[in-house]
Each structure stands twice: as C-alpha cells, then as structure tokens.
C-alpha positions in Angstrom: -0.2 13.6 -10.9 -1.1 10.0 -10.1 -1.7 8.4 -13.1 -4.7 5.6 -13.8 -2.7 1.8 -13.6 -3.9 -1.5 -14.8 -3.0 -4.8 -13.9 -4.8 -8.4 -15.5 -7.6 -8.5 -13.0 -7.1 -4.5 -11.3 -7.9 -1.3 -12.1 -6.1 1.4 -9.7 -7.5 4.8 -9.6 -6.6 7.6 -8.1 -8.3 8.0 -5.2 -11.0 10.7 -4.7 -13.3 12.4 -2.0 -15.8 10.3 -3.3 -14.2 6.8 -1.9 -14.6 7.8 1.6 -17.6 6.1 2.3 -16.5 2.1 0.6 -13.2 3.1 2.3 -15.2 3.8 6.0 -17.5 0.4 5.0 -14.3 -1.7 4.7 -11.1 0.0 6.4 -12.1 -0.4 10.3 -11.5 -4.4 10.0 -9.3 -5.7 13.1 -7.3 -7.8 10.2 -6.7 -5.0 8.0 -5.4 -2.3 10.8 -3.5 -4.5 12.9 -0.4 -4.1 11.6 -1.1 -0.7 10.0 0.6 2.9 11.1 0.0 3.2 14.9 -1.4 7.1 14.1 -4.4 5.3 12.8 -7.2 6.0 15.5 -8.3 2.5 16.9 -11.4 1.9 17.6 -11.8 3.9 13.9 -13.8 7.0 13.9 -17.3 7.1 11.5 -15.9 9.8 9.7 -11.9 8.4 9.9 -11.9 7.7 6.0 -13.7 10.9 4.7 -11.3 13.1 7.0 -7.6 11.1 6.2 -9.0 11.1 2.6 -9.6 14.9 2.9 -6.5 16.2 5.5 -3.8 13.2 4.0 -4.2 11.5 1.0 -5.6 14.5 -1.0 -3.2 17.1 -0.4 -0.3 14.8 -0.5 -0.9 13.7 -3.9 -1.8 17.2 -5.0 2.2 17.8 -4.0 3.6 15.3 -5.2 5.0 13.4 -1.9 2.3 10.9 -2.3 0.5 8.8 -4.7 -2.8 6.9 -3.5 -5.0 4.4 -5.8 -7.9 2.5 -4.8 -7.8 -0.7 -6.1 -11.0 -2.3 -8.0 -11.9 -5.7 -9.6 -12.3 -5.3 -13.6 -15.2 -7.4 -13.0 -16.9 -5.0 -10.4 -15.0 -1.6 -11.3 -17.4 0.2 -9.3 -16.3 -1.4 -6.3 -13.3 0.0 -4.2 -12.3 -2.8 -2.5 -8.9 -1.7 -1.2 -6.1 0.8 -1.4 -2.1 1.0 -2.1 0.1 4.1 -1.8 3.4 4.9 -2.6 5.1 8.0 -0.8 8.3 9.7 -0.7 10.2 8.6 2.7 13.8 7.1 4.0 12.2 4.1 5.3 8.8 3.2 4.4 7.7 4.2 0.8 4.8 1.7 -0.1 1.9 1.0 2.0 -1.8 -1.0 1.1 -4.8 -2.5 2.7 -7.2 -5.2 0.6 -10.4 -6.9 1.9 -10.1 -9.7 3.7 -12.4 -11.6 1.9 -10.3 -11.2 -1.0 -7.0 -12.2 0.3 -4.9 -15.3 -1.1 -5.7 -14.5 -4.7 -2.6 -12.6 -5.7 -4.1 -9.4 -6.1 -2.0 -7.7 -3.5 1.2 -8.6 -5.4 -0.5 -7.7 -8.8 -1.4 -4.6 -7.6 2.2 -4.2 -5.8 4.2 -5.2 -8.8 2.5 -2.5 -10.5 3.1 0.3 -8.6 6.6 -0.6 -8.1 7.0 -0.7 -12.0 5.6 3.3 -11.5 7.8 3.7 -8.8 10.8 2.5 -10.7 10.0 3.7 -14.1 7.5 7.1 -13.8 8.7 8.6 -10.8 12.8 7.5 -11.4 13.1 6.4 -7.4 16.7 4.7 -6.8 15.0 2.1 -3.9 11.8 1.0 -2.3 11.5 0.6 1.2 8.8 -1.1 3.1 8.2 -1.9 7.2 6.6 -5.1 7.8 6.0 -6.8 11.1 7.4 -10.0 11.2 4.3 -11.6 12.3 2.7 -9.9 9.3 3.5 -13.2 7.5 1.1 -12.6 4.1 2.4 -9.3 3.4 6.5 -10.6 3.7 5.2 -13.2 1.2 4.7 -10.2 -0.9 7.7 -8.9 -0.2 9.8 -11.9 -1.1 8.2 -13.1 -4.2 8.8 -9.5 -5.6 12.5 -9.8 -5.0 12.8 -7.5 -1.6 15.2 -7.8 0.9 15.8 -7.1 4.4 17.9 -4.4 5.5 17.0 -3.5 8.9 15.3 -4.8 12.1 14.5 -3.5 14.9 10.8 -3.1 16.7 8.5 -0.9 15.8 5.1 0.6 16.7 1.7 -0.2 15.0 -1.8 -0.2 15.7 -1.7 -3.6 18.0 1.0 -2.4 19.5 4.9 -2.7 19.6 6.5 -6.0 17.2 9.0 -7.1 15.7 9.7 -5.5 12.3 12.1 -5.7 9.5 12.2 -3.2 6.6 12.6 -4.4 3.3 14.2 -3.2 0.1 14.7 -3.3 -3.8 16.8 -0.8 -5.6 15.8 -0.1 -9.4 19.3 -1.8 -10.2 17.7 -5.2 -8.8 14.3 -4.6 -9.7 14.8 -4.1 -13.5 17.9 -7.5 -13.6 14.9 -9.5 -12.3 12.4 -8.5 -15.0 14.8 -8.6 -17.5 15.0 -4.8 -18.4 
C-alpha cells in the first residue's frame, strides 16, 4: 500500500482516478516529456492521463510493483502539481515529472529524498537505479546532490528520441553512511 509522505514544503499522495484531469492539464508540456519513457504517446492524447492512470499506475500499485504519489504544495494541497514514482525494476526504479513553472526551487530533490528514504527504509530495496539523459542536466543535479552514482552508459530511447544516457545508483549501504544512519 503506498503510504501518504510529507516533506517541509510537500505533501505526496497516492495517486487516484480523480488526478487525471490536473495530470492531463499539466503533463503534455514539451519540457516535461522530452526526456520521459519513449512509450509515452507524443503529441499526448486528451484522455492519455485518465487512461495510464487507469490501465498503469492503478493496478501497479494495487500489486505492489509500483508506488505512485502526486506531489502538492502545503500551501495549495489541493493542487496536483506533479508526480514521482518508484517501481520495482533492474535498471530504472524511480521516475517524476514537476511543473515547469515550479522548477529550480528544490522541490524535486525534496520530494526525491523522500521517497528514497521509503525506498530504503519501508520497502527494504538493496539499490536505486535511475536513467537520465545526459542532456537532462536538472534532473543529474538531482541525482548528484543525493549521493548517486553512475554505473552505466550507453544510449537510450526517450520521447525526443535516441540520447545519450547514463543510469545512476545508490545502494542502501551508501544511502544510510551519508545521512548518518
């Protein structure tokens, strides 16, 4: 079960049916899906969010391979205003998406320490693995700030096509020696 998280500034819910629509409002934004899963439908169908919500994300969490949260401001908790998931996988466990008009605050790596903490300490995982394209410069920062590595790179496929990517990776080991645990 994906449990409610909380960060200084976030609230991350599980997310629900009903977050199709801010989801459809805000997900089919050339910024955010560039360097995103190349099965993601470009240009993005009107009813992309309510059905990947639906066919994806839902049953996934209901089995336990996935754990989806949409990602709200305590000051406007009624607003979804972008989503991070964690899933079971080799090579890419964590994935996330924020409105552009909120990036450069930190929220991404609030939100991402967070649900590496969950990762690490609920669900018991030995590493996290991520894929980033290397021209995907703001989500590396992430990446290296939280104490990630890279393991692997190759190219890869993504929306915008074939890049460059590295994947990147913590084990709990080095996760818990930098926060002290």
């Amino acid at each position: 079960m994906t449990q409610y998280l909380e960060t200084t500034r976030l609230l991350l819910r599980p997310v629900v049916a009903e977050d199709a629509p801010a989801v459809q409002e805000q997900f089919p934004d050339w910024r955010i899906v560039e360097f995103l899963n190349p099965l993601i439908p470009w240009p993005y169908p009107a009813d992309g969010a309510e059905t990947f919500i639906r066919n994806v994300v839902l049953p996934r969490m209901a089995s336990g391979a996935a754990w989806h949260w949409s990602i709200r401001l305590k000051s406007a908790p009624d607003r979804l205003v972008g989503v991070i998931s964690l899933q079971d996988g080799e090579k890419d466990n964590r994935g996330f998406w924020l409105n552009p008009d909120l990036w450069g605050q930190g929220l991404m790596s609030e939100a991402c320490d967070t649900v590496t903490a969950f990762w690490f300490k609920v669900l018991g995982k030995p590493v996290l693995r991520v894929p980033k394209a290397v021209g995907n410069i703001a989500s590396r920062r992430i990446s290296e700030k939280t104490g990630m590595r890279v393991i692997w790179r190759g190219e890869r496929d993504f929306v915008s096509g074939r890049h460059l990517t590295e994947i990147w990776e913590i084990t709990r080991e080095e996760w818990q020696a930098l926060r002290g645990a």
